[in-house]
N, C-alpha and C positions, 0 to 999 in steps of 0.2 A: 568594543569586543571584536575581537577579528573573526570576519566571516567563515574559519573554517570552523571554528569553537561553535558554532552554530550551526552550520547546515550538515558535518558527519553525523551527528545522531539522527537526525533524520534522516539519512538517508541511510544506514545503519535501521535505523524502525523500518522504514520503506523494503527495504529487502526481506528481511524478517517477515512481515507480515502477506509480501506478493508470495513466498517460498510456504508458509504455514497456510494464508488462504487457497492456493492452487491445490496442497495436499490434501485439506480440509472437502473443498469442492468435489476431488477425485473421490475421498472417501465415502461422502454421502453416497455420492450416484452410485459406486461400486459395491459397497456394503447393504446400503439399504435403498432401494431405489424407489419402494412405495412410501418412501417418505411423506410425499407429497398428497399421499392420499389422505392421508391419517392428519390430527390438529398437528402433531409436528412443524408441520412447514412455517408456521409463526414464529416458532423459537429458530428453526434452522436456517429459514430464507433469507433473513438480513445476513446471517455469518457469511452465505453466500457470496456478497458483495465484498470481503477485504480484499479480494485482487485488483477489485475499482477503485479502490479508497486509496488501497498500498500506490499504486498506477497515480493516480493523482497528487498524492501526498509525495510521490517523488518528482513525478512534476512541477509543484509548487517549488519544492526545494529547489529544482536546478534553475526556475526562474530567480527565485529569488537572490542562488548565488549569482548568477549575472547581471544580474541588477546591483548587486554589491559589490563586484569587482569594479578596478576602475580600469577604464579600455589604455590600449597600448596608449594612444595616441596623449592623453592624458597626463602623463609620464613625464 
């Protein structure tokens, strides 16, 4: 399977979700900011974290396409 058929969705999901969690993050603290007072913050604090996740998950992908390309020298 050729490595682009594999790593554009993910990185395609990685952007997506660093662009909707960033949003997500501003809206909480903007909208509601005693979120955190109230049991809320159970259900909302993990959502918190897709811009860590996205950030990683696209990390992982650009190792992994590197790893799967094959180098010039190779050739």
């Amino acid at each position: 399977m050729p490595i682009t058929l594999e790593t554009v969705p993910a990185t395609v999901v990685s952007l997506t979700i660093v662009t909707r969690g960033v949003r997500l993050v501003r809206r909480v603290f903007a909208v509601t900011p005693e979120v955190f007072a109230d049991s809320w913050w159970v259900t909302i604090g993990p959502t918190l974290l897709f811009p860590v996740w996205a950030v990683g998950l696209g990390w992982a992908t650009f190792a992994y396409r590197e790893r799967g390309l094959p180098d010039e020298a190779e050739k």
